[in-house]
Biopython code that builds the backbone (N, CA, C, O; Angstrom):
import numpy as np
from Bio.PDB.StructureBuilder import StructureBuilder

atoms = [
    (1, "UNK", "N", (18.427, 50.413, 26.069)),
    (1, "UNK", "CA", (17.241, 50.359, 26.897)),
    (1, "UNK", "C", (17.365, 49.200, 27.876)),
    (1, "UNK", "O", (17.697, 48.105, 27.421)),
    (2, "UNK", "N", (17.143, 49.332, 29.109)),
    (2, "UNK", "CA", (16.948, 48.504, 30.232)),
    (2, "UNK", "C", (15.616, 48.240, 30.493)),
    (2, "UNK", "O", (14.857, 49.199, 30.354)),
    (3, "UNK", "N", (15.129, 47.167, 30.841)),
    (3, "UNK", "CA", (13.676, 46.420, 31.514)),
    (3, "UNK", "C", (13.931, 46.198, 33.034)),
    (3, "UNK", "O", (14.786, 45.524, 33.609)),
    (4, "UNK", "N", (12.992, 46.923, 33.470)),
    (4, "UNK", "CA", (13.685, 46.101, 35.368)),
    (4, "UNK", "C", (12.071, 45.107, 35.181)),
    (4, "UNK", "O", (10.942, 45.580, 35.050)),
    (5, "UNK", "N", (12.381, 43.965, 35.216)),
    (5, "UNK", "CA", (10.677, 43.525, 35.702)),
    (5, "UNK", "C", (11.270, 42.708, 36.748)),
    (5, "UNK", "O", (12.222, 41.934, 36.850)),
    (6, "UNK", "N", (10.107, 43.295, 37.680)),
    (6, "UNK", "CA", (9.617, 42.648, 39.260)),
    (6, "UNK", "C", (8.682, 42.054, 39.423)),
    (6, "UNK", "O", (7.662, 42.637, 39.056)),
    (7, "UNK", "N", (8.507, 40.759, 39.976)),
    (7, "UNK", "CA", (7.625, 40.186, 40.411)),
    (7, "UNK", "C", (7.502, 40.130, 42.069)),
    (7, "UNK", "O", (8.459, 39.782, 42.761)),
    (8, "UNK", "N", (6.671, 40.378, 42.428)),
    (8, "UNK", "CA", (6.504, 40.118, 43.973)),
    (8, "UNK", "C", (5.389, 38.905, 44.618)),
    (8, "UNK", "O", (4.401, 38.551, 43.974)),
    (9, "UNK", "N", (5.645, 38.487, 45.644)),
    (9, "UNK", "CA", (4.214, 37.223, 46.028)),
    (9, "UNK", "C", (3.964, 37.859, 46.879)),
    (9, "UNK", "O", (4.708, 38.465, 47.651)),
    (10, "UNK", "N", (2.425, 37.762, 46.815)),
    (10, "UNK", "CA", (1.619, 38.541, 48.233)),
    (10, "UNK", "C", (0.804, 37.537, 49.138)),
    (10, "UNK", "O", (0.188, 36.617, 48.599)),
    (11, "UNK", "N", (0.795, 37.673, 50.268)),
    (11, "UNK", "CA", (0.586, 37.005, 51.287)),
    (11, "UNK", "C", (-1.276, 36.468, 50.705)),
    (11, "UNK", "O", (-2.186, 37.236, 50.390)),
    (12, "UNK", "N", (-1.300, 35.307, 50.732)),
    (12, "UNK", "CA", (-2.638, 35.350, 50.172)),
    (12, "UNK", "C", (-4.196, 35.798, 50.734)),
    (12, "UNK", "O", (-4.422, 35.258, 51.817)),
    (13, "UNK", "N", (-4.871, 36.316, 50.443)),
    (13, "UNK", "CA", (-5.901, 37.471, 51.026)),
    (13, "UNK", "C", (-5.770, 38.621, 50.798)),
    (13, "UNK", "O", (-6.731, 39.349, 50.548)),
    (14, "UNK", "N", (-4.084, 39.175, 50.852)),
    (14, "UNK", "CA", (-3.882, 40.472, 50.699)),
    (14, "UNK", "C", (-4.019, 41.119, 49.234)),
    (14, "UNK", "O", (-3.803, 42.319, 49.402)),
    (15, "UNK", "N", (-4.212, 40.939, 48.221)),
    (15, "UNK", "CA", (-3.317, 41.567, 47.114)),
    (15, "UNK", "C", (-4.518, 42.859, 47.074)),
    (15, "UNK", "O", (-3.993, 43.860, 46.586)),
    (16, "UNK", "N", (-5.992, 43.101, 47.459)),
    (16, "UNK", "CA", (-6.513, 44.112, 47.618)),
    (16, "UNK", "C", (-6.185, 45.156, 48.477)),
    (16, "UNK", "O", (-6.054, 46.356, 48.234)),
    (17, "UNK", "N", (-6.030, 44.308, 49.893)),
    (17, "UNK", "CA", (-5.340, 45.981, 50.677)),
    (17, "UNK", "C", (-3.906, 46.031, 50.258)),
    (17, "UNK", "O", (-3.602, 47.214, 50.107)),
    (18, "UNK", "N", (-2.840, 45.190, 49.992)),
    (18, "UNK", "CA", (-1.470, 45.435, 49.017)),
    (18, "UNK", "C", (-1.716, 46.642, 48.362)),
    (18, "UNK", "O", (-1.320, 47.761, 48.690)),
    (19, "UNK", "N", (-2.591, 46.233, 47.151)),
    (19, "UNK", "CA", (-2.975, 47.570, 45.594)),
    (19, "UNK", "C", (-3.254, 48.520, 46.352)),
    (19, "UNK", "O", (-2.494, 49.481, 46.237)),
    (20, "UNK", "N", (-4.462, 48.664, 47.453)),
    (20, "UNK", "CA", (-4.708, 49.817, 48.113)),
    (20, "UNK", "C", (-3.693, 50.704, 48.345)),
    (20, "UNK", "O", (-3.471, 51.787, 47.805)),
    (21, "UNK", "N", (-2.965, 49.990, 49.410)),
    (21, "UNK", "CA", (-1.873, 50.935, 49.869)),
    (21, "UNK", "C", (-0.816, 51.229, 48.860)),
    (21, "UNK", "O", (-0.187, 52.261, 49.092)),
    (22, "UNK", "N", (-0.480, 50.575, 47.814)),
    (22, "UNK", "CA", (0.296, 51.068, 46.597)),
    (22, "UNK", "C", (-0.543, 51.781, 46.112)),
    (22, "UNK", "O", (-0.153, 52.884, 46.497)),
    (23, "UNK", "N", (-1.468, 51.962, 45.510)),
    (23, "UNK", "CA", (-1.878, 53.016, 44.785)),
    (23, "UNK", "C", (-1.656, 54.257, 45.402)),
    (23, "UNK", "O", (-0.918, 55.180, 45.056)),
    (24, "UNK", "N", (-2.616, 54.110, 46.642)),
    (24, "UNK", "CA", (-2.689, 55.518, 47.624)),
    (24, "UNK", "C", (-0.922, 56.102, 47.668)),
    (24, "UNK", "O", (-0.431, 57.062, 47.076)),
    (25, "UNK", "N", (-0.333, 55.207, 48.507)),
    (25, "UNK", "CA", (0.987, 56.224, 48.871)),
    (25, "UNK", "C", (2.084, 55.688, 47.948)),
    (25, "UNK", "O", (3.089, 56.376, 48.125)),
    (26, "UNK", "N", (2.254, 54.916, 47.207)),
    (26, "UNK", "CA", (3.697, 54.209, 46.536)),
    (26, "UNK", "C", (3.732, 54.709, 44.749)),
    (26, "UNK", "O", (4.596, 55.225, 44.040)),
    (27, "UNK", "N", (2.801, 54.403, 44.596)),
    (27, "UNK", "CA", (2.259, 54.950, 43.240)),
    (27, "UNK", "C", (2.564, 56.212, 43.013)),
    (27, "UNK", "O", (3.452, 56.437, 42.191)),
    (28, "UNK", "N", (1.838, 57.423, 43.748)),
    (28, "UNK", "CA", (2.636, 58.543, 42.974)),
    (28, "UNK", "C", (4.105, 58.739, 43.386)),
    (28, "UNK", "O", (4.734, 59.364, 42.532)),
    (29, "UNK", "N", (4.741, 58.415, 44.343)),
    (29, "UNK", "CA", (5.963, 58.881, 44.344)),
    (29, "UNK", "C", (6.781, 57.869, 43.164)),
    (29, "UNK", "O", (7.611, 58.391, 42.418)),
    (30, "UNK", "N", (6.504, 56.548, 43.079)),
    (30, "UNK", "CA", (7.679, 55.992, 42.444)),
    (30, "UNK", "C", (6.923, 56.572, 40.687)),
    (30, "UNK", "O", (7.721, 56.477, 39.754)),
    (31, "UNK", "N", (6.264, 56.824, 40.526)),
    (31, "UNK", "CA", (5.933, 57.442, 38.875)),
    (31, "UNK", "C", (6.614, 59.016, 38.771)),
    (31, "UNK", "O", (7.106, 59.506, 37.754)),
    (32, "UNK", "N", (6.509, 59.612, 40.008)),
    (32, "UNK", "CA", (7.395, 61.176, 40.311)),
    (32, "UNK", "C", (8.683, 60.833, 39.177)),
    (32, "UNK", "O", (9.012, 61.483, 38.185)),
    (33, "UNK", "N", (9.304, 59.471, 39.768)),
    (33, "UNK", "CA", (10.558, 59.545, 39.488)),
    (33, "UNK", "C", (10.920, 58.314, 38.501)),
    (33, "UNK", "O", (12.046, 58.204, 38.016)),
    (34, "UNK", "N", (10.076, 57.575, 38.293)),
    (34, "UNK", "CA", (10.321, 56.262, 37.614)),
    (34, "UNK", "C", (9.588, 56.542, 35.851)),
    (34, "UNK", "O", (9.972, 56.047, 34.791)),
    (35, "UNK", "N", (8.497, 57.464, 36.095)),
    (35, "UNK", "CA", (7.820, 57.786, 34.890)),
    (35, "UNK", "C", (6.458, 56.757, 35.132)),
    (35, "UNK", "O", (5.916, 56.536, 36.215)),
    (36, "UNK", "N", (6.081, 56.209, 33.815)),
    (36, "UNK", "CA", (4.526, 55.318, 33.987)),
    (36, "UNK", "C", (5.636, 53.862, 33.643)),
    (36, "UNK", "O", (6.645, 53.939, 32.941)),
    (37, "UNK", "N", (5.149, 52.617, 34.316)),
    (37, "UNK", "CA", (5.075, 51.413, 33.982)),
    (37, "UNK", "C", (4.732, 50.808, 32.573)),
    (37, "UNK", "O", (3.646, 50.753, 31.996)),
    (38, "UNK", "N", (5.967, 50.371, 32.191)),
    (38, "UNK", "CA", (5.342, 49.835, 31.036)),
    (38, "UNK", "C", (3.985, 48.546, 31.073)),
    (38, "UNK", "O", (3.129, 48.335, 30.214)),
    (39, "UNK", "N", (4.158, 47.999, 32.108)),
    (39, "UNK", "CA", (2.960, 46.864, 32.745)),
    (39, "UNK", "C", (2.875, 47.029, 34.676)),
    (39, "UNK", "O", (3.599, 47.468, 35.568)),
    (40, "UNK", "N", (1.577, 46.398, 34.558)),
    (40, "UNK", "CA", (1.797, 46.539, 35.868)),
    (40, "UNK", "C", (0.162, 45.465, 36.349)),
    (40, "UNK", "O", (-0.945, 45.973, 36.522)),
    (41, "UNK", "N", (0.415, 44.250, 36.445)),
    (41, "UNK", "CA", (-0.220, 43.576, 36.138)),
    (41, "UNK", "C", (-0.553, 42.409, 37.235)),
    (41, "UNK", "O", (0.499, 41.846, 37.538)),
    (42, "UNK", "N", (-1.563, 41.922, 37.856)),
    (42, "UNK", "CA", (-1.462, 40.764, 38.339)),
    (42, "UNK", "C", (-2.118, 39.557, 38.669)),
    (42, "UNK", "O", (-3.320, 39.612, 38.931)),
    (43, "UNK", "N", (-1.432, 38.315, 38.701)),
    (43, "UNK", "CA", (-1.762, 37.162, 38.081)),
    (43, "UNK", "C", (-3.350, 36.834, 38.113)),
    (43, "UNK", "O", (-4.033, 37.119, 39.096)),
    (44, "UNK", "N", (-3.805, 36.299, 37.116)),
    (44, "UNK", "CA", (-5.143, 35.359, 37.226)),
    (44, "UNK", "C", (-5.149, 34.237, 36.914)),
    (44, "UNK", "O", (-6.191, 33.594, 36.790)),
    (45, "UNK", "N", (-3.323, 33.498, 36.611)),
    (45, "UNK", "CA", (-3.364, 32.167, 36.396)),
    (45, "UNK", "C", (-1.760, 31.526, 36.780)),
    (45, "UNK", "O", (-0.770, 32.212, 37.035)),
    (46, "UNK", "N", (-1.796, 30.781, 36.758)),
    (46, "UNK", "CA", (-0.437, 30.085, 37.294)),
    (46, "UNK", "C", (0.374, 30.445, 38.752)),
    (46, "UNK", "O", (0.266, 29.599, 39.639)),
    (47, "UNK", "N", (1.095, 31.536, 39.005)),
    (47, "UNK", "CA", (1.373, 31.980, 40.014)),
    (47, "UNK", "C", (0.599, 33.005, 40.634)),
    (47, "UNK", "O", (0.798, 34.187, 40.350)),
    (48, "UNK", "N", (-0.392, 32.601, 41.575)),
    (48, "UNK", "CA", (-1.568, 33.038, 42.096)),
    (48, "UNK", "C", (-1.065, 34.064, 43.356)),
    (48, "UNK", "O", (-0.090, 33.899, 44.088)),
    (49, "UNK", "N", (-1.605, 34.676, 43.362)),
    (49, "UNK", "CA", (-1.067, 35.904, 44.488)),
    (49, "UNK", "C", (0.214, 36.674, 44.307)),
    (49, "UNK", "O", (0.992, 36.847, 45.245)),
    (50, "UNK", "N", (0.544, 37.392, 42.409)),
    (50, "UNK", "CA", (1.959, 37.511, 42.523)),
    (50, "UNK", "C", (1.120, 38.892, 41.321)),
    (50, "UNK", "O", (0.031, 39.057, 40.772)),
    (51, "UNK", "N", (2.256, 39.505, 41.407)),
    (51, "UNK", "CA", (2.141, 41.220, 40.971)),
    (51, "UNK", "C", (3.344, 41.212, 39.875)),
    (51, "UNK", "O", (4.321, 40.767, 40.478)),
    (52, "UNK", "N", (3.595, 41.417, 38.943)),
    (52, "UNK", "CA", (4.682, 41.971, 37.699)),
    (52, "UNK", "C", (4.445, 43.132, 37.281)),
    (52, "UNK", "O", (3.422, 43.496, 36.701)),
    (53, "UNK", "N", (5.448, 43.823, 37.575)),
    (53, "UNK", "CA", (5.365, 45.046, 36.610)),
    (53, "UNK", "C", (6.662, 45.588, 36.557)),
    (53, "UNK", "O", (7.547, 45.494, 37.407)),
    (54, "UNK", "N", (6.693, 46.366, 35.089)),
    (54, "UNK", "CA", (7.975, 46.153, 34.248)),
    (54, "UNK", "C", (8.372, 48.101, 34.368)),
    (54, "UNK", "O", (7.532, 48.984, 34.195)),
    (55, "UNK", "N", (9.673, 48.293, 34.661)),
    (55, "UNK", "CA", (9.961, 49.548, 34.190)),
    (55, "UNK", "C", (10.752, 49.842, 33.424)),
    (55, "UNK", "O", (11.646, 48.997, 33.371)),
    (56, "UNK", "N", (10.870, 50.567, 32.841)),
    (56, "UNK", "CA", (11.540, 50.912, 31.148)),
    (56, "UNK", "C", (12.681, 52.137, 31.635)),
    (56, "UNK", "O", (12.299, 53.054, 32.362)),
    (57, "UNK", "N", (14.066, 52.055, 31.173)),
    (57, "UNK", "CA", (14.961, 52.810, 31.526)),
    (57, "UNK", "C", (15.903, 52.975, 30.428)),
    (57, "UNK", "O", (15.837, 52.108, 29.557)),
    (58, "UNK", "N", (16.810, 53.945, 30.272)),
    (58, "UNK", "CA", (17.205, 54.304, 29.022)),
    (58, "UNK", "C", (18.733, 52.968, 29.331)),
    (58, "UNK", "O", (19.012, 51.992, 28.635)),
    (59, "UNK", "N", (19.283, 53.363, 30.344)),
    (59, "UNK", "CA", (20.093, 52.469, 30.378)),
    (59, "UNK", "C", (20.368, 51.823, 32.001)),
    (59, "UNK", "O", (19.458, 52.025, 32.805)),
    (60, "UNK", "N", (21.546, 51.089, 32.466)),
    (60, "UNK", "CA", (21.608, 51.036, 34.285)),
    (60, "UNK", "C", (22.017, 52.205, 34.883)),
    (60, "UNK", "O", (21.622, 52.308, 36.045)),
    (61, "UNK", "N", (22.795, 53.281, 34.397)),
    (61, "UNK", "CA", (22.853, 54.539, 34.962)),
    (61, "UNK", "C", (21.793, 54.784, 35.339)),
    (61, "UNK", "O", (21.421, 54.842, 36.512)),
    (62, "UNK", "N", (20.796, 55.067, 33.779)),
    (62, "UNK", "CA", (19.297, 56.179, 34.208)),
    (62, "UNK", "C", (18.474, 55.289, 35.397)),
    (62, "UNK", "O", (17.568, 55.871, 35.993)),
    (63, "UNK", "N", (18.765, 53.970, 35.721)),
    (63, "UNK", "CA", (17.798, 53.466, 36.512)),
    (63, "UNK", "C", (18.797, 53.704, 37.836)),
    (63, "UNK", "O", (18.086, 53.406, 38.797)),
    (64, "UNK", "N", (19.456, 53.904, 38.085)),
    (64, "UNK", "CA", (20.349, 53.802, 39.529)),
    (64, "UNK", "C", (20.290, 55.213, 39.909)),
    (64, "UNK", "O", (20.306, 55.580, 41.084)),
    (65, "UNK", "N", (20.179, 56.482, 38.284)),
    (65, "UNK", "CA", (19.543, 57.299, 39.398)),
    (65, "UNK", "C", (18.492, 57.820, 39.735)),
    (65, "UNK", "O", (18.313, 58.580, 40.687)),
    (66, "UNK", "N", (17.528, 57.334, 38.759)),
    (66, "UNK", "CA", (16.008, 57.737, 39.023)),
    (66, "UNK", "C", (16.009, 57.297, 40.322)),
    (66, "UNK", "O", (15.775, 58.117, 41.210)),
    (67, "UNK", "N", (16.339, 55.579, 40.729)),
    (67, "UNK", "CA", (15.830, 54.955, 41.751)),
    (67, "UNK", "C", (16.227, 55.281, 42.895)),
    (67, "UNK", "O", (15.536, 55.038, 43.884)),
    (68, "UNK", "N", (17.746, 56.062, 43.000)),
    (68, "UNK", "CA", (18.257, 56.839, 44.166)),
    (68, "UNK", "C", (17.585, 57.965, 44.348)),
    (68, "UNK", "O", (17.333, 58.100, 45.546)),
    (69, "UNK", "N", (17.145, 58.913, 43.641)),
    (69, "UNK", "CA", (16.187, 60.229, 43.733)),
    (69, "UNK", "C", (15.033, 59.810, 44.586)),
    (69, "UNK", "O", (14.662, 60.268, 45.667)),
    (70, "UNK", "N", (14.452, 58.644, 43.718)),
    (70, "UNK", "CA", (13.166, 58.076, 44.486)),
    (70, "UNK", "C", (13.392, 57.953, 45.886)),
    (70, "UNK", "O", (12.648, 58.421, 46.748)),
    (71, "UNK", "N", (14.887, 57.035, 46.175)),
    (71, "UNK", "CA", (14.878, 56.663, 47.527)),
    (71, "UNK", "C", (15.093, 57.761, 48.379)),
    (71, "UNK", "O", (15.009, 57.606, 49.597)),
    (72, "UNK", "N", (15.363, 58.864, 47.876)),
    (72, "UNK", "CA", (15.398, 59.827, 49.342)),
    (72, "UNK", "C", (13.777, 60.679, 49.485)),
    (72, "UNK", "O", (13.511, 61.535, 50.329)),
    (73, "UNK", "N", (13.006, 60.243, 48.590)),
    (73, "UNK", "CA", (11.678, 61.462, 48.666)),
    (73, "UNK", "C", (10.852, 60.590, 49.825)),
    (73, "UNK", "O", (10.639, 59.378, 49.853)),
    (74, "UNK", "N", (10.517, 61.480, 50.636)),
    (74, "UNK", "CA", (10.094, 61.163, 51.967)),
    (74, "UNK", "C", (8.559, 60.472, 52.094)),
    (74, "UNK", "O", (8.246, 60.168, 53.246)),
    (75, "UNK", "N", (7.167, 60.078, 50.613)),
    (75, "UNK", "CA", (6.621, 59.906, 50.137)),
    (75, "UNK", "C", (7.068, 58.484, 50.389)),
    (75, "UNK", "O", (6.563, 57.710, 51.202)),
    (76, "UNK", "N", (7.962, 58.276, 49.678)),
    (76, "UNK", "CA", (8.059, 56.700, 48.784)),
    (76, "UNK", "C", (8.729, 56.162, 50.521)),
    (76, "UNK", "O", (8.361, 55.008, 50.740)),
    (77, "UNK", "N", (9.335, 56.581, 51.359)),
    (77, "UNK", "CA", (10.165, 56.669, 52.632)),
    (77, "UNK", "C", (8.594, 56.271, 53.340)),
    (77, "UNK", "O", (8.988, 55.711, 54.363)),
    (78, "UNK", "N", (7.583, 56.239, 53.389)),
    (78, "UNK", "CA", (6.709, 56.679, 54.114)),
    (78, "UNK", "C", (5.965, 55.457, 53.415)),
    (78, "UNK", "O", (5.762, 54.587, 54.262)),
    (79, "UNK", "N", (5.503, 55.104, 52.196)),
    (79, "UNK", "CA", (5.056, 54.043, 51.745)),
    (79, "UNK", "C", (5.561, 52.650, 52.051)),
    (79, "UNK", "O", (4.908, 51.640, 52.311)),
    (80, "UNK", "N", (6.839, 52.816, 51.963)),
    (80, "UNK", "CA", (8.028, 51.358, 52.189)),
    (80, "UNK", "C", (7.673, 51.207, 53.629)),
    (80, "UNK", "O", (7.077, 50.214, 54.046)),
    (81, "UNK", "N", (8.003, 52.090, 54.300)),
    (81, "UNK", "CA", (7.795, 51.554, 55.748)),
    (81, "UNK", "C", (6.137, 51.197, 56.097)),
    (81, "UNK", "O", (5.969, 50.090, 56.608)),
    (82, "UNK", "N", (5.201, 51.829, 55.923)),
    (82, "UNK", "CA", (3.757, 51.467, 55.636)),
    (82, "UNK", "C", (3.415, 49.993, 55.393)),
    (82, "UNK", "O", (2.474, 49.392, 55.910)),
    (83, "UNK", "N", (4.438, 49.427, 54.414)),
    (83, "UNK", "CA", (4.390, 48.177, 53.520)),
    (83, "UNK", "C", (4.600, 46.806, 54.336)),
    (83, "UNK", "O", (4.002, 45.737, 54.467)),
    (84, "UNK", "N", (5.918, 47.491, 54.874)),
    (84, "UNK", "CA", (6.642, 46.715, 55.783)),
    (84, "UNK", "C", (6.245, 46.708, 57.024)),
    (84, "UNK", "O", (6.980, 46.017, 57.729)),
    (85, "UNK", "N", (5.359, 47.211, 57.586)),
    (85, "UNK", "CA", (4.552, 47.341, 58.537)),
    (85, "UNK", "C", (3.249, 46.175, 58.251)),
    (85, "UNK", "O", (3.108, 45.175, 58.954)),
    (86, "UNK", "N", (2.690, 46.394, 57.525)),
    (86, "UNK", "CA", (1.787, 45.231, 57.019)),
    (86, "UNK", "C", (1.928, 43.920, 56.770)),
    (86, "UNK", "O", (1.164, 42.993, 57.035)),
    (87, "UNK", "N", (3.265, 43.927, 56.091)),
    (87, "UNK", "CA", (3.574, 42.621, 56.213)),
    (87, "UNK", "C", (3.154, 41.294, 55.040)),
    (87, "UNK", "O", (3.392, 40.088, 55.097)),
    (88, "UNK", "N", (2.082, 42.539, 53.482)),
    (88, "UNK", "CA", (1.941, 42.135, 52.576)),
    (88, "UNK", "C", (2.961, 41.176, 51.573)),
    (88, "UNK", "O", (2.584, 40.140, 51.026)),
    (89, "UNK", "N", (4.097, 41.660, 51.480)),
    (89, "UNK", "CA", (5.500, 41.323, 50.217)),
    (89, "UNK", "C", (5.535, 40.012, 50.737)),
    (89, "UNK", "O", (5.579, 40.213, 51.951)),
    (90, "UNK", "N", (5.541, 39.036, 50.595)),
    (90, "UNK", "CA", (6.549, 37.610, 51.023)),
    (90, "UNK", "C", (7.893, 38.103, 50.149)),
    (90, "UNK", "O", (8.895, 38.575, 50.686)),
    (91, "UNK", "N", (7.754, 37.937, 48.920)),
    (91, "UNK", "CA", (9.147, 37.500, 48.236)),
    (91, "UNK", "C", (9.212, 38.737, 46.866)),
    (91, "UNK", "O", (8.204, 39.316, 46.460)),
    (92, "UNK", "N", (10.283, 38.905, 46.439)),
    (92, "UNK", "CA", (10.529, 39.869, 45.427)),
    (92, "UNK", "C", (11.840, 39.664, 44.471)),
    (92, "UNK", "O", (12.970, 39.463, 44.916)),
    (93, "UNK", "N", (11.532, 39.740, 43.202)),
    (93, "UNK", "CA", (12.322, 39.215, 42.276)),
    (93, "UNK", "C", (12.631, 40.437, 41.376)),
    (93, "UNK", "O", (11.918, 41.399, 41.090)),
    (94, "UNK", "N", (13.809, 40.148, 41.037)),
    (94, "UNK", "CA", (14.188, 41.483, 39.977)),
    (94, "UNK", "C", (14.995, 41.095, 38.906)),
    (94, "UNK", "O", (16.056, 40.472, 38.956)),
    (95, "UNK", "N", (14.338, 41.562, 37.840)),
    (95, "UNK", "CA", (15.150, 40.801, 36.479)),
    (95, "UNK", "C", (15.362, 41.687, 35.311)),
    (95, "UNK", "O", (14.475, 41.784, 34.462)),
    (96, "UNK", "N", (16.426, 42.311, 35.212)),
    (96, "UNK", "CA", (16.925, 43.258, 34.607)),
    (96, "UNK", "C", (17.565, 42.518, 33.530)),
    (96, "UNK", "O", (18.389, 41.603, 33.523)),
    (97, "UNK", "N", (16.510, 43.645, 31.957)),
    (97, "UNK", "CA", (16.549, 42.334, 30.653)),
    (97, "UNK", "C", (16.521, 43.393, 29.834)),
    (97, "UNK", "O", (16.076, 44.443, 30.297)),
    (98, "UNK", "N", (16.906, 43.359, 28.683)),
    (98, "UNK", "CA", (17.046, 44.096, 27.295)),
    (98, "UNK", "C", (16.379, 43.350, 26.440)),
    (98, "UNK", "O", (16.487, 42.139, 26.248)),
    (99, "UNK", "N", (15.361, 44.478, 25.697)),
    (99, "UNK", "CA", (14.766, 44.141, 24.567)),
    (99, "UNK", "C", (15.886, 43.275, 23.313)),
    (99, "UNK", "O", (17.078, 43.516, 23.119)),
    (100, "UNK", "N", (15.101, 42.341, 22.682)),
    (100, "UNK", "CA", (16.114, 41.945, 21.384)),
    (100, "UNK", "C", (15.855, 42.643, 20.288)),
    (100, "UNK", "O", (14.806, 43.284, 20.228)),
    (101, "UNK", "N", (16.653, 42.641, 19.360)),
    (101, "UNK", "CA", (16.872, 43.382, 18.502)),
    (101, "UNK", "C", (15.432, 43.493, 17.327)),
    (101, "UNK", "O", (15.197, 44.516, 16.683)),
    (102, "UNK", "N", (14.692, 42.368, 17.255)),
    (102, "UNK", "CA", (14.043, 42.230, 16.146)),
    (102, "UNK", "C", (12.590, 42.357, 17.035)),
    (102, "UNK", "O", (11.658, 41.718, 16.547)),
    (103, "UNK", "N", (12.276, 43.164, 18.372)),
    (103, "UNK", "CA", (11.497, 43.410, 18.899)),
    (103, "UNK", "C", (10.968, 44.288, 18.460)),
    (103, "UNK", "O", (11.638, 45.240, 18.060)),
    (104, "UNK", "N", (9.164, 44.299, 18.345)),
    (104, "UNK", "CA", (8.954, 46.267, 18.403)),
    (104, "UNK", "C", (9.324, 47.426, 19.371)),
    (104, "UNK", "O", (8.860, 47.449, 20.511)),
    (105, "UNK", "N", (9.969, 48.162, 19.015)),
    (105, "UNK", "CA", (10.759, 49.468, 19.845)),
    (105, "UNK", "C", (9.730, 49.517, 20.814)),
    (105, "UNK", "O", (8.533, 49.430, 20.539)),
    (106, "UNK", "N", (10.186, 49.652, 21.917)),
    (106, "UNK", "CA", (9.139, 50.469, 23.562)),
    (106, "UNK", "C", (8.980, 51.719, 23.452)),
    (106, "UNK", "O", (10.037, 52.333, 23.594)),
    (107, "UNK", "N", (7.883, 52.492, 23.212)),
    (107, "UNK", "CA", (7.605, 54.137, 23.092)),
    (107, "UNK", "C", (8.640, 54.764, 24.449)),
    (107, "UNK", "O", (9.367, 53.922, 24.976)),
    (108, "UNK", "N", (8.666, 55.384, 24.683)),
    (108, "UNK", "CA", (9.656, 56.200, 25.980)),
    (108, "UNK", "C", (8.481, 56.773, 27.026)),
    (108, "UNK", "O", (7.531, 57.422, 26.589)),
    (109, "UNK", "N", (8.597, 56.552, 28.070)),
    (109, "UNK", "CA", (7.764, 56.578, 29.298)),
    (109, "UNK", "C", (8.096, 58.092, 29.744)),
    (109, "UNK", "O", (9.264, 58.477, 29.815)),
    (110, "UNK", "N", (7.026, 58.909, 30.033)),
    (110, "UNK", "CA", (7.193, 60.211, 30.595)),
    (110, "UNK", "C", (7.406, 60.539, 32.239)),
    (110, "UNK", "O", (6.701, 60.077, 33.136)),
    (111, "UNK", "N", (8.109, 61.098, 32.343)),
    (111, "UNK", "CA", (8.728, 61.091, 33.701)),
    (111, "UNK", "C", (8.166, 62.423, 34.362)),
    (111, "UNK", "O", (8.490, 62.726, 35.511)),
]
sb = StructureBuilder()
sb.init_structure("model")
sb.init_model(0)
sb.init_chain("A")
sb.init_seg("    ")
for serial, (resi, resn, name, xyz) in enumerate(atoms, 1):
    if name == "N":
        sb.init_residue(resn, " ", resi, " ")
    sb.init_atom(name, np.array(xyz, "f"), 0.0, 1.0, " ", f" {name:<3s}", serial, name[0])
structure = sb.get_structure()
C-alpha cells in the first residue's frame, strides 16, 4: 500500500473560493479515477491556510496509472487550468509514505 499525502498553501483569503472550485470541477473527476480520499482536511491550527489530503493506492504502479488516466480526462484538464487561472495554490508538497507494519490496516477506497 502507498499513501500520497499532499499538502498545499493557499493564498490567504482564498481557501473558500479554492474548496469552491475543487469541489465543483476537481472533485469529481479526480475521485472518477483516484477513488474517495482517505482525508481531506484543512488546517485550524499551526499551518494556517494549508489543505492535506491523503490518497490510498495499492502500490506506485496503481498510482502512476490511475493518475495518468486522470490526466488525460478533459474534466480534471479543465479544473487545473481553472486553478491556475486563479492563482489560489502558492506551494504543493507530496509525500509518498507506507503504512508501518503494526498500524491498523486502511479499508480499500472504491474507485
Amino acid at each position: 500500500m502507498l499513501l500520497d499525502v499532499r499538502t498545499y498553501k493557499i493564498k490567504p483569503g482564498c481557501m473558500a473560493p479554492h474548496l469552491a472550485l475543487y469541489e465543483r470541477l476537481g472533485y469529481p473527476a479526480q475521485v472518477r479515477y483516484l477513488g474517495e480520499p482517505l482525508c481531506y482536511a484543512n488546517a485550524e491550527s499551526g499551518e494556517m491556510n494549508s489543505i492535506v489530503h491523503i490518497w490510498v493506492y495499492d502500490s506506485a504502479a496503481d498510482r502512476e496509472q490511475k493518475r495518468a488516466r486522470m490526466m488525460q480526462d478533459q474534466e480534471w484538464k479543465n479544473y487545473l487550468a481553472e486553478s491556475a487561472k486563479m492563482g489560489y495554490v502558492l506551494e504543493q508538497k507530496t509525500s509518498l509514505m507506507t503504512p508501518v507494519s503494526f498500524a491498523p490496516p486502511i479499508p480499500p477506497r472504491k474507485v
